[in-house]
N, C-alpha and C positions, 0 to 999 in steps of 0.2 A: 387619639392617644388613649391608649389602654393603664390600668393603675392594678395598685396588689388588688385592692379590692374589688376589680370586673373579675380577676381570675377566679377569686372565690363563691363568689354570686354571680353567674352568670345573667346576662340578662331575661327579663319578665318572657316567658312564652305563652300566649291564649292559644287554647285550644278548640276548636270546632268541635262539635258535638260527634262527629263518624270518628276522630281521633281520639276522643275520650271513648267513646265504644268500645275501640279498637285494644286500648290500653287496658279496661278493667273488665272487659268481655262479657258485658252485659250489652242490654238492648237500650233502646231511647224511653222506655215503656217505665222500665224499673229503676234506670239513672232518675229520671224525675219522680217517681210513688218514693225512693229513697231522699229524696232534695227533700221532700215533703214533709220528712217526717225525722229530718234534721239528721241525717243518714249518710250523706253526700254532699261533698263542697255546691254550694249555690252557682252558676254561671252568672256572668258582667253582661250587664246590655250594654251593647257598642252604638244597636240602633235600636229602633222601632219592632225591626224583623229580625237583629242578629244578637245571639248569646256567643261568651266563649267563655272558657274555663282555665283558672292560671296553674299552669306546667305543674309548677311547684304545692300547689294544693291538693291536686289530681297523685302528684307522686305521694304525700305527706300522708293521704290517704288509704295509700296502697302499702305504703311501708307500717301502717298502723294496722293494718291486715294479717301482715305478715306477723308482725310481734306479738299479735291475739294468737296466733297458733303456734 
């Protein structure tokens, strides 16, 4: 059962690291010197070996890009 409020908030999406590439058109090289230096949303460890990146921090990011220029 869906509610007013799933339609406005869609659900949480993580993202893989080749689909954050993909999105902000940078490398894996400079996503992370940027994390580093407080530059770029931080990735969730899920495991040991896996990060991902929430949808909506990745866009919030991009859209804070866009309103600097």
């Amino acid at each position: 059962m869906t509610t007013d409020s799933d339609s406005i908030h869609p659900p949480e999406r993580l993202l893989r690291l080749a689909e954050v590439r993909h999105r902000v058109g940078l490398g894996k090289t400079m996503i992370y010197a940027m994390i580093g230096e407080g530059r770029f949303p931080k990735p969730y460890k899920i495991t040991a070996a896996a990060a991902r990146w929430s949808e909506r921090e990745v866009d919030a990011w991009i859209e804070g890009l866009i309103r600097e220029h």
